[in-house]
Backbone atoms as SQL, in Angstrom:
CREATE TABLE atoms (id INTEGER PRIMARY KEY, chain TEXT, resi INTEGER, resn TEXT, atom TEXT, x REAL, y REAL, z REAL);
INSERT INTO atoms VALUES
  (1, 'A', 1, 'UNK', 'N', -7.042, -24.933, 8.114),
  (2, 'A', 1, 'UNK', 'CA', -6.362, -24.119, 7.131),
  (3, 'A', 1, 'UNK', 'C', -7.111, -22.812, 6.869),
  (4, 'A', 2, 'UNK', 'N', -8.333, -23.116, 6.790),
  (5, 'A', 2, 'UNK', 'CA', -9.464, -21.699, 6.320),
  (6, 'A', 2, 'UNK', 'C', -9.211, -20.723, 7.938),
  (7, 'A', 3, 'UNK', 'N', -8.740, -21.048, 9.011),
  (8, 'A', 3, 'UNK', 'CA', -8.675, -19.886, 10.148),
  (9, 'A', 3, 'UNK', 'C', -7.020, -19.544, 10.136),
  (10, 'A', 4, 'UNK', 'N', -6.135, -20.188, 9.233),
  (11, 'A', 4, 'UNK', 'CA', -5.113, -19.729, 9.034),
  (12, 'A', 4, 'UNK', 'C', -5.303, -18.974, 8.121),
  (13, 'A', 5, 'UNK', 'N', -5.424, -18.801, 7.041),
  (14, 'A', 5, 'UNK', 'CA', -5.839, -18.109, 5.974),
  (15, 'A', 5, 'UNK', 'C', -6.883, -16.493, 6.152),
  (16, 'A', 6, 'UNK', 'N', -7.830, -16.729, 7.287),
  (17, 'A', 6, 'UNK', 'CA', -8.709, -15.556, 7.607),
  (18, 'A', 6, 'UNK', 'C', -7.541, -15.009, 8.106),
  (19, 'A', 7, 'UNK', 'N', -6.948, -15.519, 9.292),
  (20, 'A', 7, 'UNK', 'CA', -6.028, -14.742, 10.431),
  (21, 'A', 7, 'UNK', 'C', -4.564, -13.927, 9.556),
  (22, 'A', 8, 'UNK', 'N', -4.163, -14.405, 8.345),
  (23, 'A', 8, 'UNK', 'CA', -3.214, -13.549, 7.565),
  (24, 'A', 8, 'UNK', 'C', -3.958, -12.801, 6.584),
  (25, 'A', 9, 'UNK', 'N', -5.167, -12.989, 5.876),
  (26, 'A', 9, 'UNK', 'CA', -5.771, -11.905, 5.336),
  (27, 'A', 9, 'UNK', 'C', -6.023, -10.930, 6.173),
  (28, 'A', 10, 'UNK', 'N', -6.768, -11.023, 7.333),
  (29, 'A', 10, 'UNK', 'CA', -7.012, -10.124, 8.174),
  (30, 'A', 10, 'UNK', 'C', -5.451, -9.286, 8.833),
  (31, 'A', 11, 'UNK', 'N', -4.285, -9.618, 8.732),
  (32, 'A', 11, 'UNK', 'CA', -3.105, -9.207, 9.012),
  (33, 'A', 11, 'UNK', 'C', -2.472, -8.234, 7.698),
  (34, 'A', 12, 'UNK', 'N', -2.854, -9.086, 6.578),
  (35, 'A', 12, 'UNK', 'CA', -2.372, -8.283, 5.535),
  (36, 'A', 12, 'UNK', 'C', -3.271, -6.996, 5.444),
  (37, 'A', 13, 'UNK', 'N', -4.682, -7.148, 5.653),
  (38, 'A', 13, 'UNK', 'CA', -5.780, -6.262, 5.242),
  (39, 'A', 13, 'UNK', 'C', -5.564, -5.058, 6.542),
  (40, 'A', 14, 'UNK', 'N', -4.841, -5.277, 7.765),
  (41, 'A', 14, 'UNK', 'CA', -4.278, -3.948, 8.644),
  (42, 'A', 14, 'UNK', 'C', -3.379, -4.055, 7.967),
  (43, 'A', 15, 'UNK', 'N', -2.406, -4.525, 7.558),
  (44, 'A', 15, 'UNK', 'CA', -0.880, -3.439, 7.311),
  (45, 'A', 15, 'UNK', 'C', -1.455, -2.832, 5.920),
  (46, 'A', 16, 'UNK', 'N', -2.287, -3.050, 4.919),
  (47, 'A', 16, 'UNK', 'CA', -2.926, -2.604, 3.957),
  (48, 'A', 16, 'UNK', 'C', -3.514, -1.029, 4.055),
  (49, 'A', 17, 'UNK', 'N', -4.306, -1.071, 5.168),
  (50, 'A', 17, 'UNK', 'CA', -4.755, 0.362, 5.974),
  (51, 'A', 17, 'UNK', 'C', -3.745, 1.009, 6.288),
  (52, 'A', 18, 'UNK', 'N', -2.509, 0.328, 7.270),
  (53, 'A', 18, 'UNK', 'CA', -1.747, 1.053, 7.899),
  (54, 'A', 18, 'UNK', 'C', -0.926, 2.002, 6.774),
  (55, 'A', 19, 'UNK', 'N', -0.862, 1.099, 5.841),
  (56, 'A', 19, 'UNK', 'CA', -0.229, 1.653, 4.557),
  (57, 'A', 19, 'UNK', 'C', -0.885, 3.313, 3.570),
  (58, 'A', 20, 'UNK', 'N', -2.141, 3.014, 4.295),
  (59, 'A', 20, 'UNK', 'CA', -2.671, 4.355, 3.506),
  (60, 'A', 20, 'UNK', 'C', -2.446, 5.803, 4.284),
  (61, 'A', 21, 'UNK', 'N', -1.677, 5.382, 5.311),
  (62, 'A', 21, 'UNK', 'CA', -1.408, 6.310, 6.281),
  (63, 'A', 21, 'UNK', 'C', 0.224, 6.566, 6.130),
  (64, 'A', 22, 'UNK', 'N', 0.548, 5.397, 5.934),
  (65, 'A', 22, 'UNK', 'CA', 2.406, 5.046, 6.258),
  (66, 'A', 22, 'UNK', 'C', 2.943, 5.409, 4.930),
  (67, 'A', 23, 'UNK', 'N', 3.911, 6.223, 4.288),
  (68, 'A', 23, 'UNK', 'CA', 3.761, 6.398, 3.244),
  (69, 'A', 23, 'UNK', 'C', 5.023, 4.907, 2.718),
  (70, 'A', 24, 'UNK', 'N', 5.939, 4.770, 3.705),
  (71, 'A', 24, 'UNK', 'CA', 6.560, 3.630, 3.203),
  (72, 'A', 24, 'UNK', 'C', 5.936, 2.332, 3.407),
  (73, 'A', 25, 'UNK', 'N', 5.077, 2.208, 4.025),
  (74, 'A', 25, 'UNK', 'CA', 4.371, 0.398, 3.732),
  (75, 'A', 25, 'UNK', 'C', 3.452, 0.728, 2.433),
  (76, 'A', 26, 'UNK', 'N', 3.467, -0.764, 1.613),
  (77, 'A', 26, 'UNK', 'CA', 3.067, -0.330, 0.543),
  (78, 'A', 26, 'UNK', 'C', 1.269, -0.710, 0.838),
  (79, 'A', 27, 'UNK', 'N', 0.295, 0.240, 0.188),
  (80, 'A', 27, 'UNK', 'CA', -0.884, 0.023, 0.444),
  (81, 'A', 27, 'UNK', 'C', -1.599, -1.553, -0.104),
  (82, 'A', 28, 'UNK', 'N', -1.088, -1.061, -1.657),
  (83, 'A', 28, 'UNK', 'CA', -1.663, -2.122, -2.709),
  (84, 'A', 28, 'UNK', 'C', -1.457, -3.421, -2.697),
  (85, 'A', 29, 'UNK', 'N', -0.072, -3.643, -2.635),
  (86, 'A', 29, 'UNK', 'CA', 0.328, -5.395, -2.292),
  (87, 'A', 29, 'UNK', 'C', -0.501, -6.021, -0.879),
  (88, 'A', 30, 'UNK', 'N', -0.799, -5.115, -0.533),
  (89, 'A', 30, 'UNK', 'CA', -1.496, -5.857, 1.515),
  (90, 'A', 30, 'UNK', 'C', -2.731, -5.863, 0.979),
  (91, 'A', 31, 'UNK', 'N', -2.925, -5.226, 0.532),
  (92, 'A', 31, 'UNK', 'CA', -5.034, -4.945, -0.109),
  (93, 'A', 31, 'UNK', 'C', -5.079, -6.170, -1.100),
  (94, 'A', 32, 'UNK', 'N', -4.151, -6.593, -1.913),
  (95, 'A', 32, 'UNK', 'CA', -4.502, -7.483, -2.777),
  (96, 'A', 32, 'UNK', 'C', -4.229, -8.979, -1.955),
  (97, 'A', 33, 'UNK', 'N', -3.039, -9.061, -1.236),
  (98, 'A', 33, 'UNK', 'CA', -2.968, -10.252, -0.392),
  (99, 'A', 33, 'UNK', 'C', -3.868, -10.694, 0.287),
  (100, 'A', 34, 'UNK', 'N', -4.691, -9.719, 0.997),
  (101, 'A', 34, 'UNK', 'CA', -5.394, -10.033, 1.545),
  (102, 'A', 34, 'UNK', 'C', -6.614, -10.519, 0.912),
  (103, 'A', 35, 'UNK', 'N', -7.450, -10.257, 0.006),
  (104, 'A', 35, 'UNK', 'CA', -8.773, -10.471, -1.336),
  (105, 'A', 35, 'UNK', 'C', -7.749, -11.608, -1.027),
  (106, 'A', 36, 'UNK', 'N', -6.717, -12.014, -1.883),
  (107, 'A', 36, 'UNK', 'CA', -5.984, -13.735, -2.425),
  (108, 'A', 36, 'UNK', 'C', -6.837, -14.707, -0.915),
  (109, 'A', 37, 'UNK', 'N', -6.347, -13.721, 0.164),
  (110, 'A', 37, 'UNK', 'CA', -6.211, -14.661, 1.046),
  (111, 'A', 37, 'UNK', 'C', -7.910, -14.844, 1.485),
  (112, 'A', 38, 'UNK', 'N', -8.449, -14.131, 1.642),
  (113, 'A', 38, 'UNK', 'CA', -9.868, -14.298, 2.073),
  (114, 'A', 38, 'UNK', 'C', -10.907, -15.188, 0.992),
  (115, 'A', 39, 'UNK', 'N', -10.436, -15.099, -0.392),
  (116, 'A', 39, 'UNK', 'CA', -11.023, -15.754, -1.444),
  (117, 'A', 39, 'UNK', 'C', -10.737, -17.179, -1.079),
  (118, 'A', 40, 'UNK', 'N', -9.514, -17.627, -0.374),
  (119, 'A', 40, 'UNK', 'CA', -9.016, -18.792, -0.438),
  (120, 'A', 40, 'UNK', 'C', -9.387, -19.463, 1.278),
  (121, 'A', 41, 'UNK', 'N', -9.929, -18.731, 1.807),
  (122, 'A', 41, 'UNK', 'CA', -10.006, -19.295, 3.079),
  (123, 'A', 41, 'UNK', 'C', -11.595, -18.586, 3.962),
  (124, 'A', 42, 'UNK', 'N', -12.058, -17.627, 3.605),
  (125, 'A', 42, 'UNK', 'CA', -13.084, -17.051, 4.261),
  (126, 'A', 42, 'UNK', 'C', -14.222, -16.180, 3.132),
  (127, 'A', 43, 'UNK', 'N', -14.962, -16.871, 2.359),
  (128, 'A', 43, 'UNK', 'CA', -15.436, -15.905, 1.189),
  (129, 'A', 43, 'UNK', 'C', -16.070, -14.991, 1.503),
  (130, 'A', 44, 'UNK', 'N', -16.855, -14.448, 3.150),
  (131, 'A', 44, 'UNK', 'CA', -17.710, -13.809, 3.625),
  (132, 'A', 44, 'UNK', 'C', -16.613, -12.466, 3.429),
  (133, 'A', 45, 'UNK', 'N', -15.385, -12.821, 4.208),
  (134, 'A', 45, 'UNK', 'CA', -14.769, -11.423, 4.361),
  (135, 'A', 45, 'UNK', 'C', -14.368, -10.972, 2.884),
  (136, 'A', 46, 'UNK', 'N', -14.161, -11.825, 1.793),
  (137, 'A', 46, 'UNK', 'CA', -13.450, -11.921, 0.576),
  (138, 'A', 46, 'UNK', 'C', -14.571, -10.675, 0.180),
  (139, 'A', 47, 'UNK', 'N', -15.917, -10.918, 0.108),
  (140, 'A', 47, 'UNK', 'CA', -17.133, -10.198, -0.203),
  (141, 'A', 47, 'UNK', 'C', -16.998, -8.871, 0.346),
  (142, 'A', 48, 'UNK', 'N', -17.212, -9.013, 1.503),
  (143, 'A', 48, 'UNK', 'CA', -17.564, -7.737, 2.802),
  (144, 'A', 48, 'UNK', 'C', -16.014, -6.791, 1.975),
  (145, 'A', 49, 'UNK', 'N', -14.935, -7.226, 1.401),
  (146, 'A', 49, 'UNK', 'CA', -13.813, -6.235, 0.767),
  (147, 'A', 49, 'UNK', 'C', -13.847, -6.077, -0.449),
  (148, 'A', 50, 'UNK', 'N', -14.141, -6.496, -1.045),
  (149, 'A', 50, 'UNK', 'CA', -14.696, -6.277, -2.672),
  (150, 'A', 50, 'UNK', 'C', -15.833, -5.392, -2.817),
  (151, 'A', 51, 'UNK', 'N', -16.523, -5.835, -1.757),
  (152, 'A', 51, 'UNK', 'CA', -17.790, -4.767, -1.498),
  (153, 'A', 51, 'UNK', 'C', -17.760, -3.370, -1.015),
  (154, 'A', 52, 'UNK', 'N', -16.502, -3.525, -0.192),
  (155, 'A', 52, 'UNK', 'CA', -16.431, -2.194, 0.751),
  (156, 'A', 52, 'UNK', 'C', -16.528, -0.458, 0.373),
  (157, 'A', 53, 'UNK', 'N', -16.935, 0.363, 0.126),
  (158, 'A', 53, 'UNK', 'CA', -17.168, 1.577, -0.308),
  (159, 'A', 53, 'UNK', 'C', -15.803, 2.170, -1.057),
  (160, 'A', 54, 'UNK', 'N', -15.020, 1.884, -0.036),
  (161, 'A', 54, 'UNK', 'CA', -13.570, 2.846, -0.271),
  (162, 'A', 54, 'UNK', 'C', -12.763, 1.460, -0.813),
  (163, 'A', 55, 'UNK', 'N', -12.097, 0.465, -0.104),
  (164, 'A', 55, 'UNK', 'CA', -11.167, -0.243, -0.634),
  (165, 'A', 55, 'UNK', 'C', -11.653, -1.269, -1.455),
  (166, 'A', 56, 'UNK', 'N', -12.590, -1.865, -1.872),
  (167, 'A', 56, 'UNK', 'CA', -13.272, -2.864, -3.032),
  (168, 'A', 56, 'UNK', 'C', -13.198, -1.776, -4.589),
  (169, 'A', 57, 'UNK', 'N', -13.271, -0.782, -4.293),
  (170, 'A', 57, 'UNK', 'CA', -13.055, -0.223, -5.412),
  (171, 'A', 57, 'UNK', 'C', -11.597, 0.091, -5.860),
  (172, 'A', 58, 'UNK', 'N', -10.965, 0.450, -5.290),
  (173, 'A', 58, 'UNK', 'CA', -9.493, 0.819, -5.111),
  (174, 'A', 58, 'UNK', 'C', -8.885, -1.254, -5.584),
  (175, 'A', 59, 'UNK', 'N', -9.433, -2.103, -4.947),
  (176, 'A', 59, 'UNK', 'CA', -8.968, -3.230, -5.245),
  (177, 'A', 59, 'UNK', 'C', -9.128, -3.882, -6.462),
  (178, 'A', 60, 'UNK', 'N', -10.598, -3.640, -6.959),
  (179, 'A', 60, 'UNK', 'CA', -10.930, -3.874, -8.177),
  (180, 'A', 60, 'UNK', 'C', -10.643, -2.984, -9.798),
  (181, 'A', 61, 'UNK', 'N', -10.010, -1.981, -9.556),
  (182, 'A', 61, 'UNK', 'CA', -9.555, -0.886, -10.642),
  (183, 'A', 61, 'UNK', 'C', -8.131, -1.456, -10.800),
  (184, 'A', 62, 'UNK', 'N', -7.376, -1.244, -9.979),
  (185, 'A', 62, 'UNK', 'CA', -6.002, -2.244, -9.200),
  (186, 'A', 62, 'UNK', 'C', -5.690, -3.856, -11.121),
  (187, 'A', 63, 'UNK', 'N', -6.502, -4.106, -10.238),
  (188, 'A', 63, 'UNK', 'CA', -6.593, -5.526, -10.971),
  (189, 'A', 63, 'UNK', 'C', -7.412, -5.387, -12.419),
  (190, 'A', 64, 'UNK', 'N', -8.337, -5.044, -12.618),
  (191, 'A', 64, 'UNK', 'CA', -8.804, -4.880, -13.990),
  (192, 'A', 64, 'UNK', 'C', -7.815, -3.715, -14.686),
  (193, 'A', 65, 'UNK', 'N', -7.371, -2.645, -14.223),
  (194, 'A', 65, 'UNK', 'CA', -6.658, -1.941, -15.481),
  (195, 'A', 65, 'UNK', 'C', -5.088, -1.703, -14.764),
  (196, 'A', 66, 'UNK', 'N', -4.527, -2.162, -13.625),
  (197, 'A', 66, 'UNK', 'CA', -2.927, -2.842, -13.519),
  (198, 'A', 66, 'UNK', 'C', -2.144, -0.975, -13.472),
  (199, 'A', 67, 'UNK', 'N', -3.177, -0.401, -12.934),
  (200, 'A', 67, 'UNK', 'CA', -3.007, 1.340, -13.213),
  (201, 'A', 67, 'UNK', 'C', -3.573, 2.052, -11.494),
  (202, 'A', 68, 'UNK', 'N', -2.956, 3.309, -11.328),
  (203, 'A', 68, 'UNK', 'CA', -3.215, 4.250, -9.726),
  (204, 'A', 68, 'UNK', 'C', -3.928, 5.526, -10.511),
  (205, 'A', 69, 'UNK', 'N', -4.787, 6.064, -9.876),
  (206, 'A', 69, 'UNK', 'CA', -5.344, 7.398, -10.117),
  (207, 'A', 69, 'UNK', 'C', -4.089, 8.011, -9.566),
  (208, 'A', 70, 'UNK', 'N', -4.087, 9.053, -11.118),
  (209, 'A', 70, 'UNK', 'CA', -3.210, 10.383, -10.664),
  (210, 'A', 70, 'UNK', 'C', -3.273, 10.840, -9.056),
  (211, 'A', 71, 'UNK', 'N', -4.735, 10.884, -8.578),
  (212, 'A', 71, 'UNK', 'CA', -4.344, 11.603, -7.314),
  (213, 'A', 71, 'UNK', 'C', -3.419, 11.030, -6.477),
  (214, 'A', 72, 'UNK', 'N', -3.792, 9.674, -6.586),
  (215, 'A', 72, 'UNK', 'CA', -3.245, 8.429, -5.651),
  (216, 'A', 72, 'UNK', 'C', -1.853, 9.055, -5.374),
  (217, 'A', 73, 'UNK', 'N', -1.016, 8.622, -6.815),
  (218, 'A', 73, 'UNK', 'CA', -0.209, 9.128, -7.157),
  (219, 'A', 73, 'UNK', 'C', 0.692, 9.733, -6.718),
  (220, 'A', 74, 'UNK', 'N', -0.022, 11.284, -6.712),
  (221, 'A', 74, 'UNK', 'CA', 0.346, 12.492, -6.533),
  (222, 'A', 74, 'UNK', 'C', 0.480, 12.559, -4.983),
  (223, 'A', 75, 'UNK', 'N', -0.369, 11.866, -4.071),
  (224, 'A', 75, 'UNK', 'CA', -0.620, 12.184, -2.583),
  (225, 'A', 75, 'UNK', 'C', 0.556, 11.042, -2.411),
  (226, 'A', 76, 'UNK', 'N', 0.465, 9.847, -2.785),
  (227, 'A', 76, 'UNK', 'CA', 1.395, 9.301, -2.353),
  (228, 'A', 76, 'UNK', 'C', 2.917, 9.501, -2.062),
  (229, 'A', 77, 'UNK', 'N', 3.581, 9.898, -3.575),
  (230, 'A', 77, 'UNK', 'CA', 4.863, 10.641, -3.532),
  (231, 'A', 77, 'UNK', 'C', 4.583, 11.765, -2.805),
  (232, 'A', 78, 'UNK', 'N', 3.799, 12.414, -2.207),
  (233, 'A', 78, 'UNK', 'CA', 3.977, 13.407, -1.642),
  (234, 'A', 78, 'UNK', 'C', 4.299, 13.290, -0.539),
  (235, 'A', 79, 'UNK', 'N', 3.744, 12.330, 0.374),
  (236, 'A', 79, 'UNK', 'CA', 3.795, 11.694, 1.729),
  (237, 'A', 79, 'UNK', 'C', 4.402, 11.618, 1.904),
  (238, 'A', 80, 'UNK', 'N', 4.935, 10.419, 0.592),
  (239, 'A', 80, 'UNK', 'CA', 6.564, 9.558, 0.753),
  (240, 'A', 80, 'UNK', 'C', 7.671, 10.877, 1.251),
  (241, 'A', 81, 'UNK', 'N', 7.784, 11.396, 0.284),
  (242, 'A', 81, 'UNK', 'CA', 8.738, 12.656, 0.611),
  (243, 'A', 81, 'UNK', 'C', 8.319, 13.409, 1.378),
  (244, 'A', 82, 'UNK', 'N', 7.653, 13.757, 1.693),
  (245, 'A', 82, 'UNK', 'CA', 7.507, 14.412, 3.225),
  (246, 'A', 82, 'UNK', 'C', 7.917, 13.839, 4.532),
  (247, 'A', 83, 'UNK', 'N', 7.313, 12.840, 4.932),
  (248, 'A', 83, 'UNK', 'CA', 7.557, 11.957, 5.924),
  (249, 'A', 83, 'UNK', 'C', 8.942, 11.809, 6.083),
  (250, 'A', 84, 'UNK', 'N', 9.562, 11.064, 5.096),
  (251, 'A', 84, 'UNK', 'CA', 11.307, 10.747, 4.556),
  (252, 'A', 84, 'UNK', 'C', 11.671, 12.004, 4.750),
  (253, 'A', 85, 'UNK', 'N', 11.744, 13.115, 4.404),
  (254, 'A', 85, 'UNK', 'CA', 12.864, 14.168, 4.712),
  (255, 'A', 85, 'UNK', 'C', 13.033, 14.505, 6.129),
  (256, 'A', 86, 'UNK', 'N', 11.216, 14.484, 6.631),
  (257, 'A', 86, 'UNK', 'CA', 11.304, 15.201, 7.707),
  (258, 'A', 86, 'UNK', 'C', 12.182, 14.157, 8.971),
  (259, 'A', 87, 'UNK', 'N', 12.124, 12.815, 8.523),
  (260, 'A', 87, 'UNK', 'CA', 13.005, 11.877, 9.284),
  (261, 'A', 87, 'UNK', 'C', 14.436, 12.449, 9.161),
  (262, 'A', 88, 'UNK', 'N', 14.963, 12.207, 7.860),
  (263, 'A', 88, 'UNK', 'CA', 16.302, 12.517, 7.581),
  (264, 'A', 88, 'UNK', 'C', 16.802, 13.802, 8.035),
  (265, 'A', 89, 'UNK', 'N', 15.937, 14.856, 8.041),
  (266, 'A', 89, 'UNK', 'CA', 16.335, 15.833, 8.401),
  (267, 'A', 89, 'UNK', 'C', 16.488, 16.562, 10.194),
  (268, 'A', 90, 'UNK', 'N', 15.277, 15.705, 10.632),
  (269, 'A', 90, 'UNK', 'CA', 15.426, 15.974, 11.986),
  (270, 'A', 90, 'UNK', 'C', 15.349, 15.262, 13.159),
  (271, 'A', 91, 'UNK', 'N', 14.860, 13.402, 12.506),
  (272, 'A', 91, 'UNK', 'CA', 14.734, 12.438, 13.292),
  (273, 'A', 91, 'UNK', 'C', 16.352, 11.999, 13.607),
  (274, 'A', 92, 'UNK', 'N', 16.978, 11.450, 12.872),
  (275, 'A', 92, 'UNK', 'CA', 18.325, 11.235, 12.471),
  (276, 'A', 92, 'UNK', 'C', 19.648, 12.422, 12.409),
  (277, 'A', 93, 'UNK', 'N', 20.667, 12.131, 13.228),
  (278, 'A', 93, 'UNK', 'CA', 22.369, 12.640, 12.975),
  (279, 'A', 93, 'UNK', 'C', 22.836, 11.751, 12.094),
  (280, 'A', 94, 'UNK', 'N', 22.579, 10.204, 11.769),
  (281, 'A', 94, 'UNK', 'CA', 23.383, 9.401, 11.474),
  (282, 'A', 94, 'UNK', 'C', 23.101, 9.471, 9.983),
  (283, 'A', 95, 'UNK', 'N', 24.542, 9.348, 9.031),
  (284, 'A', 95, 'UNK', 'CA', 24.685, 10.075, 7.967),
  (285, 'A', 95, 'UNK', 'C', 24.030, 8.785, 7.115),
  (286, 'A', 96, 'UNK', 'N', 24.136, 7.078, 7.490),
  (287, 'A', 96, 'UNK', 'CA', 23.898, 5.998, 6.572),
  (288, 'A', 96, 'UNK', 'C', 22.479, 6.569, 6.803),
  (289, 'A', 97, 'UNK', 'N', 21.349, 6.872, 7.699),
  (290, 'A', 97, 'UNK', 'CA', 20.329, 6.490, 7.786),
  (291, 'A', 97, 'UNK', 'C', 19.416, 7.461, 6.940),
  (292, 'A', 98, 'UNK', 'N', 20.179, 8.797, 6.967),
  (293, 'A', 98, 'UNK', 'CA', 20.010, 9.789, 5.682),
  (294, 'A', 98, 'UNK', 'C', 20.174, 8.772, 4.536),
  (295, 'A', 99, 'UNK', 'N', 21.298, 8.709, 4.162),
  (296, 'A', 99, 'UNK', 'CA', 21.177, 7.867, 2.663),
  (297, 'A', 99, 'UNK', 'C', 20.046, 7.252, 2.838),
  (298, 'A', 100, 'UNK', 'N', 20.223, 5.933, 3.355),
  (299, 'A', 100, 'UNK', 'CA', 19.135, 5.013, 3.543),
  (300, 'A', 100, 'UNK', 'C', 17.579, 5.792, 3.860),
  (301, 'A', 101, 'UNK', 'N', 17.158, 6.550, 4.118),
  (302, 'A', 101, 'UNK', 'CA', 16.244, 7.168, 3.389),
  (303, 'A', 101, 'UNK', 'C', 15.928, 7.511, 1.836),
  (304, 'A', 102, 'UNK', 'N', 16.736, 8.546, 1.680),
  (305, 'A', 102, 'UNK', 'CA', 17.011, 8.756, 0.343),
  (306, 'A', 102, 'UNK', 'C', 16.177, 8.026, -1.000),
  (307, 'A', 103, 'UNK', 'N', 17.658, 6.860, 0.089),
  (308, 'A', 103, 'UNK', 'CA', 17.320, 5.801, -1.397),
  (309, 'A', 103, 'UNK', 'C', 15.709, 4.864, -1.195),
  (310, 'A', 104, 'UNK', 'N', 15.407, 5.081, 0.019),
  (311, 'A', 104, 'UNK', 'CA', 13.503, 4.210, 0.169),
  (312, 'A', 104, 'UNK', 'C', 12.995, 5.516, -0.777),
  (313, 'A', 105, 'UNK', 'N', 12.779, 6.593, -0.399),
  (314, 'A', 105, 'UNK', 'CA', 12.008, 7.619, -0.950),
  (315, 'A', 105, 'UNK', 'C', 12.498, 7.237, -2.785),
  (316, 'A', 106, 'UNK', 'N', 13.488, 7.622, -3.276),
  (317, 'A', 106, 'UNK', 'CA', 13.491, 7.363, -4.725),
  (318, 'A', 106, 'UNK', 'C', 13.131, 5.610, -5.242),
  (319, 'A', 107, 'UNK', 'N', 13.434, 5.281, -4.453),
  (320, 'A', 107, 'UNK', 'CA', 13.247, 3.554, -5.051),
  (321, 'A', 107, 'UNK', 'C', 11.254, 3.071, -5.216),
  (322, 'A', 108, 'UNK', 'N', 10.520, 3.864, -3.054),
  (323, 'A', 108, 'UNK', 'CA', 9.583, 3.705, -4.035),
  (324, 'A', 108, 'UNK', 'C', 8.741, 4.977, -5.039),
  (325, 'A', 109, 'UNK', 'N', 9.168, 5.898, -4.831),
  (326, 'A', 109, 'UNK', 'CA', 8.849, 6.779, -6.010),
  (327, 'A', 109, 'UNK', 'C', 9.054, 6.375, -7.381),
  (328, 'A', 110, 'UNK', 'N', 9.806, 5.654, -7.846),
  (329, 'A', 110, 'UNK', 'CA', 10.162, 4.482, -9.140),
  (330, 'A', 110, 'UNK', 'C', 9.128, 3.173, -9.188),
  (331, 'A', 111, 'UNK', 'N', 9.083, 3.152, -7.975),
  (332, 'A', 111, 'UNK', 'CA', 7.878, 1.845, -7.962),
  (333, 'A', 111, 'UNK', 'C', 6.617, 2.347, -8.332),
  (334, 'A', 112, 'UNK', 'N', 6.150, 3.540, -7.679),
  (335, 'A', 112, 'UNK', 'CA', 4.967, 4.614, -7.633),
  (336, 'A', 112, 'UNK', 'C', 5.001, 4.824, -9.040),
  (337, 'A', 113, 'UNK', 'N', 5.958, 5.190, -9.579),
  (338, 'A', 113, 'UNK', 'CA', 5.397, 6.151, -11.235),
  (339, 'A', 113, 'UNK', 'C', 5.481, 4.898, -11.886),
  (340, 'A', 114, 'UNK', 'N', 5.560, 3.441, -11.927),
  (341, 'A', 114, 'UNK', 'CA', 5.819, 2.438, -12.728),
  (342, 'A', 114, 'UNK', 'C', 4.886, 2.207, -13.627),
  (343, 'A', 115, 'UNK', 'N', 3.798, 2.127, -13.015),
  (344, 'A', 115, 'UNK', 'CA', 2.444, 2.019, -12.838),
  (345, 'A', 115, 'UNK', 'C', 2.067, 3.004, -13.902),
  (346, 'A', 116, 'UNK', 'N', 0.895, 2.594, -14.468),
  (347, 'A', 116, 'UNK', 'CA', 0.069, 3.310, -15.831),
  (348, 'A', 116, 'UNK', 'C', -0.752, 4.017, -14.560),
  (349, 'A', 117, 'UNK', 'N', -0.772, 5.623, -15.572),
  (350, 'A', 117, 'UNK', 'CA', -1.967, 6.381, -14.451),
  (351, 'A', 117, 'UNK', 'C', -3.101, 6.308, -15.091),
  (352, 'A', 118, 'UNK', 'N', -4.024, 6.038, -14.277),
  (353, 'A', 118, 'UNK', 'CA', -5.709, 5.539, -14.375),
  (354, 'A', 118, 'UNK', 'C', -6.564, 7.060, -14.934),
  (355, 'A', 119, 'UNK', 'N', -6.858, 6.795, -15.967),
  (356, 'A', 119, 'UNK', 'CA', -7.747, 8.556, -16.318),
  (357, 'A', 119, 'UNK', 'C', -8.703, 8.045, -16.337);
């Protein structure tokens, strides 16, 4: 069970990364699945990410105050809508897949501002 458990933390903890790049995968839910999952099956890696410079901090602010730094924020919706138009606008002819953009970009931009901003 504990090398099932490493092998989907370690799955959640890439789409987690991939997410800080991707503006539609979400970063935070994969970063926290993964801590669940490594706490519960591998405590070395659980450590080595709690510990980590950049994402142990980002994981632990997350969870103690349930809040995103403004910048986060700010870069995030920015992405989001960038990325999303530039699809809709020049990846795509097809008129649903415009909408269906659209509506990812506002839905998670609603998810994005939900969130208390971290001062």
């Amino acid at each position: 069970m504990n090398i099932l458990l490493t092998i989907s933390g370690l799955l959640a903890l890439g789409l987690g990364i991939c997410g800080i790049f991707l503006p539609v995968l979400p970063t935070t839910p994969f970063l926290l699945l993964s801590a669940a999952l490594f706490l519960r099956g591998n405590r070395r890696l659980y450590d080595w990410l709690m510990n980590h410079p950049r994402l142990g901090p980002y994981i632990s602010n997350f969870l103690k105050h349930k809040s995103i730094p403004l910048k986060i924020k700010v870069l995030s919706v920015t992405m989001l809508w960038l990325t999303l138009s530039y699809c809709a606008l020049f990846v795509t002819d097809n008129l649903l897949l415009r909408i269906l953009f659209l509506v990812i970009a506002v839905s998670v931009t609603i998810h994005i501002l939900s969130y208390k901003t971290m001062k």
